[in-house]
N, C-alpha and C positions, 0 to 999 in steps of 0.2 A: 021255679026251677030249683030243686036239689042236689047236691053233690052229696057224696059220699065220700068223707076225706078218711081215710089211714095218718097214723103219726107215727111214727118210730124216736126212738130212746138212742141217743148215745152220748160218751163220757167225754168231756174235753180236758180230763184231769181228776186229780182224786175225790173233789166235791163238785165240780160242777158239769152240769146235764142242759145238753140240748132237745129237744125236741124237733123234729124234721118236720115241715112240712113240705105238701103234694106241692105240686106246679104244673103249669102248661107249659110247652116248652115252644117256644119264640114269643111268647108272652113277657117281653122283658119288662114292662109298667105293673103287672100286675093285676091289669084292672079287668081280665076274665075276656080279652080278647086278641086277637090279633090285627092291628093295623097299623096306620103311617106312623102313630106315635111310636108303636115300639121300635121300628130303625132310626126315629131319630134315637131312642132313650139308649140304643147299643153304638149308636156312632158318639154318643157323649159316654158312655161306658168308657169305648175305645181310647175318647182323648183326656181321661181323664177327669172330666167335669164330673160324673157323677157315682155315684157308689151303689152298690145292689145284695139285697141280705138273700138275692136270692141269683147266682149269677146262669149256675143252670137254664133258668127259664131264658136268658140273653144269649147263652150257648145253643144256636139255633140249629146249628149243622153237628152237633154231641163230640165236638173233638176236643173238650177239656180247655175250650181256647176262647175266649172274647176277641176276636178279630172280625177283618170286612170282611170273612168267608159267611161269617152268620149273617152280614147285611146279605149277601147274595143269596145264601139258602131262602130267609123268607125271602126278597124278592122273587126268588122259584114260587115258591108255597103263592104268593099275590098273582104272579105276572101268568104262569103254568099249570098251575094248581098241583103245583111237584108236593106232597106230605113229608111233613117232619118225621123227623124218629120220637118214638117215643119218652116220655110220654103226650102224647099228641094222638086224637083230637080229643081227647078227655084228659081231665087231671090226672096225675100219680107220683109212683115216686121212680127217682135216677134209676135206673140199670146197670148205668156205665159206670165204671172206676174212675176216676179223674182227681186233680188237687182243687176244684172250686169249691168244695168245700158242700156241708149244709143248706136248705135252704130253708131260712129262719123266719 
């Protein structure tokens, strides 16, 4: 399998550069799928326990927000077969405006 990633450039200050990368989004692990692990890895997002360089992919329902609504969105996406926003079901990049920031 193949992917085609994009990266985009931007400044976090007068010398230093991020680099974006793509994401799937309810993909909060990372690990190029969707399943049980990712609601637990955004219920530990939620209370704290863990940290995410990439928090968009955990933003399951795109409303700028780590909360139990993204546990309910994928539950949709698992239980319904309701589809995420994108980017979803292939990689890309954000759309949305929001404060989570890059994903690194």
């Amino acid at each position: 399998m193949f992917f085609l990633l994009s990266i985009s450039l931007f400044s976090c200050g007068p010398d230093v550069y991020f680099y974006e990368s793509p994401f799937l989004r309810g993909d909060a692990n990372r690990d190029g799928m969707l399943d049980e692990i990712d609601l637990q890895y955004i219920s530990e997002l939620i209370g704290g326990v863990r940290f995410s360089l990439c928090q968009d992919s955990a933003d399951a329902n795109d409303d700028g927000v780590i909360s139990e609504e993204d546990l309910d969105a994928l539950h949709n996406y698992f239980d319904e077969g309701l589809a995420l926003k994108p980017p979803f079901p292939q990689y890309g990049m954000d759309q949305t405006k929001d404060d989570l920031g890059p994903c690194l």
